[in-house]
N, C-alpha and C positions, 0 to 999 in steps of 0.2 A: 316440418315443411311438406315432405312429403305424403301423399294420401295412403290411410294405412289399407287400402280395398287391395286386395292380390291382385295382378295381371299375370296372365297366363296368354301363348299365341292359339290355345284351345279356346279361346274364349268365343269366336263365330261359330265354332263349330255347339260348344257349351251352352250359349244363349240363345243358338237357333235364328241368329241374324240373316237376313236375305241375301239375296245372290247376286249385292254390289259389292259383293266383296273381290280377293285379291284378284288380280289377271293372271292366267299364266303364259307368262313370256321372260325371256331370257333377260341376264341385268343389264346388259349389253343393249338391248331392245328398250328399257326403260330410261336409261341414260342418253338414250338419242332421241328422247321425247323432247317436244315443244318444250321452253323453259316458261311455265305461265304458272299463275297461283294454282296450286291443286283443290283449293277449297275457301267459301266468304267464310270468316267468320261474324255471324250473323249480332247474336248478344253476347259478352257484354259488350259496349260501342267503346273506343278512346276512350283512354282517361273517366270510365264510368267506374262510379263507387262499387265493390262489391262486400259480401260477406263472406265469412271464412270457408264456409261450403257455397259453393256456386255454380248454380247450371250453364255451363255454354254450351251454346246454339250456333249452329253453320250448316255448311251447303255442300258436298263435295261436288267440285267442275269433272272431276274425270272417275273411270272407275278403281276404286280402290278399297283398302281398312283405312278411315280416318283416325289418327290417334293425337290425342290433347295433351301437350305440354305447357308445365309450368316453372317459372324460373324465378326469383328474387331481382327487380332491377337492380338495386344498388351493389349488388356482388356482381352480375353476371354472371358469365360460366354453363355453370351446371343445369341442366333441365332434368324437369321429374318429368316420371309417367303417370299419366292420370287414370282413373278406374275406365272399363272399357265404355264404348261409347254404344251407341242405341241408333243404328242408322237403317232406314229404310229402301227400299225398290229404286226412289229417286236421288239418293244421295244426301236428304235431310238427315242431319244425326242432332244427338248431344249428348253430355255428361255433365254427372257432377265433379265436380273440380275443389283441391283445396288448395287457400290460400295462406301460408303459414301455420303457426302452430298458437297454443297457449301463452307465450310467448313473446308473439309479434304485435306490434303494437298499432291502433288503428293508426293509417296516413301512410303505412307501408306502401311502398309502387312495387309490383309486382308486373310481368309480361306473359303472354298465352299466343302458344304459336299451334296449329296443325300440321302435321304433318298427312300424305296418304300413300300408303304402302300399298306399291303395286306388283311385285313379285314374290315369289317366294321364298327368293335368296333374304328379299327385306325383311318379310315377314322372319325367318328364320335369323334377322340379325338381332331383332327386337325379342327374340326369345328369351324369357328371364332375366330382361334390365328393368332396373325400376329408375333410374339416372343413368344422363349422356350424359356426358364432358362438351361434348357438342356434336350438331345435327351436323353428319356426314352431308360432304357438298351434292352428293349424289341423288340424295333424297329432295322432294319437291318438298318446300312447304309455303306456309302462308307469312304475309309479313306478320309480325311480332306487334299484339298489341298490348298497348301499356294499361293497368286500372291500378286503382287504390283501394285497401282494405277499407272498409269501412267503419263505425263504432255500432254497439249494439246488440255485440253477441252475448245471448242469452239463451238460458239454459231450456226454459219451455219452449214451445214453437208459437206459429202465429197460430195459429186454430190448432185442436185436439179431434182425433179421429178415429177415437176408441175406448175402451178399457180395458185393463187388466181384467175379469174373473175372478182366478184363483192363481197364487194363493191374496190371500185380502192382506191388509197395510198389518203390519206386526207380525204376520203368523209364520211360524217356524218351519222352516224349509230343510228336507234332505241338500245333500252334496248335488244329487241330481234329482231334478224336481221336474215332474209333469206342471206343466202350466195353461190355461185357457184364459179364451179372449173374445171379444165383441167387435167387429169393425162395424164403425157408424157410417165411412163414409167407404166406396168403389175403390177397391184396390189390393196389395198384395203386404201383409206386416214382414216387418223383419226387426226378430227378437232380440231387444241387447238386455244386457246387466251388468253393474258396475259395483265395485266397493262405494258403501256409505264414507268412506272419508274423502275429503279434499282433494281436487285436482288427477281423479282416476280415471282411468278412460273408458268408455263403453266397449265393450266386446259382442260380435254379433254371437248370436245363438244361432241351432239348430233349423232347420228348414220345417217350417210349420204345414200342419194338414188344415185346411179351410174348407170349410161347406159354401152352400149356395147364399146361404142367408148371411154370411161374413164372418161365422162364429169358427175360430181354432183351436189348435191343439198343439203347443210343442214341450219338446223340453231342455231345460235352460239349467246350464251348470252354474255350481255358484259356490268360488274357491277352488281351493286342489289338496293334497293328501295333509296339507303342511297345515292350511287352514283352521285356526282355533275355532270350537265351539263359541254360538254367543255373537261373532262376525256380524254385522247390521249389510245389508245388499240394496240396488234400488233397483227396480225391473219396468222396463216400459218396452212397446215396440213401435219403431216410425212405420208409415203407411204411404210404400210405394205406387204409382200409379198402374205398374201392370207386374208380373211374373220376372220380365227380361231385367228391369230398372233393379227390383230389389235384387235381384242373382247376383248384380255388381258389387254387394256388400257381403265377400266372403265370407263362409264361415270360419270364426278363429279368427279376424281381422279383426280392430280396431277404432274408436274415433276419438278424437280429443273431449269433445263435446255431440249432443242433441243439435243436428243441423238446424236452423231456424227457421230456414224455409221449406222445411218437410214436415207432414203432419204428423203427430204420433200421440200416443197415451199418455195420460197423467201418471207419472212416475209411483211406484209404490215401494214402501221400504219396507223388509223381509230379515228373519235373521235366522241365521244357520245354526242348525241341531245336527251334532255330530258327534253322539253318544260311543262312535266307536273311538274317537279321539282323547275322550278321558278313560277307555279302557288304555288304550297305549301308552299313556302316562301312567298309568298306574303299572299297568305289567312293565317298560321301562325303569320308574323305582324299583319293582322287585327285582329286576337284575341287575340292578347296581347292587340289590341287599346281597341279592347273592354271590355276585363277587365278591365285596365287599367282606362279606364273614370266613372263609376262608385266610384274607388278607391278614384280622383282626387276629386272626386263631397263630398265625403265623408268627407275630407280635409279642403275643402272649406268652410262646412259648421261647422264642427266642431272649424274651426279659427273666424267661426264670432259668434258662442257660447263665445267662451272665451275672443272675444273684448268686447261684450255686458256685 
């Protein structure tokens, strides 16, 4: 359900957001604010269809951090934290937002509320939750609106805004692999890679170096020490629109799926060569041999004790 992007309260400082951010005044002071909607939410509208990754758009009315919540209608309860938002000088922001998981089935009702955090006590109360129980009375937000997941999700996106490079479809990869790329169209990659089996989730990669011309450079783990030789991998990267947008896709975080309406690469599957992995098996048989013959010697000698 909830979105696997890290939230951190570094994150204005981290992404370099403008300076509608927090107020400083006491909570005392914010608590005796006008009671009004702190922010429109602009798209999606009522009861609009979405997909599992979803951009919402809105307005902040006053100054603050805007932060997107999302909750399951039919439970209620609980509210997730969504990845940070993208807001500007006027109070324009948005995020992408997720709607359930692999699991949830299209027709889901889901609700999306704002909140905007105007001191620092708040800011400091939202440090490292990733779920409310529920939004404190104290906090201003926005009414709650309801959308339905919708069907459709699929694994390519609507347009493709790149290529992989290297390494090419088949070819054998280190643990950790230098990789390049081509962006075709204005913007910023951000590298995932997943297991070649069934239902694995994308993992972001490294922070790539890009030239003027679109063309990068990063590199992208693939497995970990446990990882057998031979492992098949797919590698692609989606294509954010600026520097700030992709930063929201932690590195070391997660996605269920290829957001659909992000652009990215034609996926390429890769498999892992990890020639030090069959040395380890082998030197592990040999220390089983080697205990092992002492054990045997032991045996031996103990069976011709008891003939005698």
């Amino acid at each position: 359900m909830k979105s696997k992007v890290l939230w951190s309260v570094g994150f204005m400082v981290a992404l370099g957001l403008p300076a509608w951010g927090v107020v400083e005044r006491s909570a005392a002071g914010a608590n005796n604010a006008p009671a009004k909607a702190p922010a429109t939410i602009i798209s999606p509208k009522r009861d609009e269809t979405v997909t599992r990754w979803h951009e919402v758009v809105g307005k902040a009315a006053i100054a603050g951090q805007p932060i997107v919540l999302v909750r399951p209608q039919s439970l209620g309860g609980e509210w997730y934290v969504q990845a940070p938002v993208e807001v500007d000088g006027r109070g324009n922001f948005k995020s992408k937002v997720c709607f359930g998981s692999d699991l949830t089935k299209p027709g889901a009702k889901f609700q999306v509320a704002v909140i905007v955090l105007r001191t620092a006590e708040e800011v400091e109360f939202f440090k490292g939750k990733e779920v409310l129980l529920a939004i404190p009375e104290t906090f201003l937000q926005t009414e709650a609106v309801s959308v339905v997941l919708g069907t459709g999700e699929v694994e390519v996106a609507a347009k493709l805004s790149g290529a992989i490079l290297t390494p090419t479809a088949n070819l054998k990869v280190k643990s950790l692999q230098e990789i390049t790329g081509k962006l075709t169209t204005k913007g910023w990659p951000v590298v995932l890679v997943r297991s070649d089996e069934a239902n694995e989730e994308w993992w972001v990669q490294g922070s790539p170096k890009i030239n003027t011309k679109g063309a990068f450079a990063s590199t992208a783990q693939f497995g970990n020490e446990k990882t057998p030789s031979g492992k098949r991998f797919r590698l692609t990267f989606l294509t954010l629109p600026s520097v700030k947008e992709a930063a929201a896709f932690a590195i070391g975080s997660s996605l269920p799926k290829l957001p659909s309406d992000i652009p990215h690469a034609e996926p390429v599957t890769v498999i892992l060569d990890r020639p030090e992995a069959a040395v380890a098996i082998v030197e592990a048989a040999e220390a089983v041999d080697v205990v092992a013959a002492p054990a045997a010697e032991e045996a031996v000698n103990a069976a011709e004790v008891v003939k005698e």
